[in-house]
C-alpha positions in Angstrom: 4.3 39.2 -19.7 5.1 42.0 -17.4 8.1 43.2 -16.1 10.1 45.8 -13.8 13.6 46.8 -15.1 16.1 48.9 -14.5 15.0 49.3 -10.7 17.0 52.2 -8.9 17.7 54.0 -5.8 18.9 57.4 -6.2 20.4 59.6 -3.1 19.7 63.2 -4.0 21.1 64.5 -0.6 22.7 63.1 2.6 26.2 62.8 3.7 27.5 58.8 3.4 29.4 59.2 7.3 28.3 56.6 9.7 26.8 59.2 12.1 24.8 61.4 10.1 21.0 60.0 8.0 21.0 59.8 4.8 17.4 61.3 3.5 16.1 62.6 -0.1 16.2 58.7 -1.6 14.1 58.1 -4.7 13.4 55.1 -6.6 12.6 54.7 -10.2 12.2 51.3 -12.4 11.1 50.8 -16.1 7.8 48.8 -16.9 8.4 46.4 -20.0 5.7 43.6 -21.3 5.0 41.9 -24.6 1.4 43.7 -24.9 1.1 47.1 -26.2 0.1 50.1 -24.5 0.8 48.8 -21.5 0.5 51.3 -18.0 0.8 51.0 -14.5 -2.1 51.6 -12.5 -1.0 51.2 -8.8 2.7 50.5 -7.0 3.7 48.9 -3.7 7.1 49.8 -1.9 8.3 47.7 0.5 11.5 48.7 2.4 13.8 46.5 4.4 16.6 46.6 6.8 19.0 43.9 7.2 20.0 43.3 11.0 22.1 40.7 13.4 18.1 38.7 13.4 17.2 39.1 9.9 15.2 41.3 7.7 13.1 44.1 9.7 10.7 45.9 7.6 11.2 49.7 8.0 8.3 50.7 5.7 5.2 49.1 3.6 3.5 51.4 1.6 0.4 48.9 0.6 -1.1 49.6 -2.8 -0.9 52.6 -4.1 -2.9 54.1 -6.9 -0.2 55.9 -9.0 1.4 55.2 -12.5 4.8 57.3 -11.6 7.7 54.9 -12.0 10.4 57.7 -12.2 11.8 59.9 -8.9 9.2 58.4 -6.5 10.4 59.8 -3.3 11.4 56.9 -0.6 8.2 56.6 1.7 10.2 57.3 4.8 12.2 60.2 5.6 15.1 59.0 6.9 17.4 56.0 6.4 20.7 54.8 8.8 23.9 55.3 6.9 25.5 51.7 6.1 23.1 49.7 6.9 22.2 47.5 4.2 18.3 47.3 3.0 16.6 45.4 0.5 13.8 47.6 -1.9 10.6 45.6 -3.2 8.9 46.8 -5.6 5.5 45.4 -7.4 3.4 47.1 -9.7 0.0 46.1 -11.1 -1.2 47.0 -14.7 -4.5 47.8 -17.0 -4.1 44.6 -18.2 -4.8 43.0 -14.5 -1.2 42.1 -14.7 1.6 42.3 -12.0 5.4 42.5 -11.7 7.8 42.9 -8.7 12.1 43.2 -8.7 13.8 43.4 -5.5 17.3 45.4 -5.0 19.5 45.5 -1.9 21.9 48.7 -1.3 23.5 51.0 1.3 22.4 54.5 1.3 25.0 56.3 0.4 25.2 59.7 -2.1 25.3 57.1 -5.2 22.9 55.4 -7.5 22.1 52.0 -7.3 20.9 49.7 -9.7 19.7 46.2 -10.5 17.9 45.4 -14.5 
């Protein structure tokens, strides 16, 4: 069985005021399964903001042929300070297997984290 753990958000620059975008986000998650050797072939970020009418999606990367799991920048350059999003993630291995893990947060200059 396949798995994403560890799924973070890390702010590497920005300023956490209300007025000023918060930009240089990257997320990074851990791949675990029961079968050896296991590697991720492709990723899909899905970013969403939370408003007064629900969830708006902000960005949707679609598949993405890359096995990076660590530092991958966020796919948009800039977020709006305290407003809340939720990050999906879901990742597809060799094996034909798939995994996704979901995470809501504030951008703000700290790490975020869900396992």
């Amino acid at each position: 069985m396949l798995a994403l753990r560890s799924l973070r958000v890390l702010a590497s620059s920005g300023d956490s005021t209300p007025l000023v975008p918060i930009s240089g986000l990257d997320f990074s998650w851990k791949l675990v399964s029961n079968r050896d050797n296991i590697r991720q072939i492709s990723r899909r970020i899905v970013l969403l903001e939370d408003t007064p009418v629900g969830l708006r999606p902000v960005c949707d990367t679609g598949d993405v042929r890359d096995d990076d799991s660590v530092h991958v920048p966020c796919p948009i350059d800039v977020l709006r300070p305290r407003a809340l999003y939720e990050l999906r993630v879901t990742v597809s291995a060799y094996h034909g297997d798939n995994a996704s893990a979901s995470l809501l947060f504030m951008p703000t200059p700290e790490v975020y984290s869900a396992e």
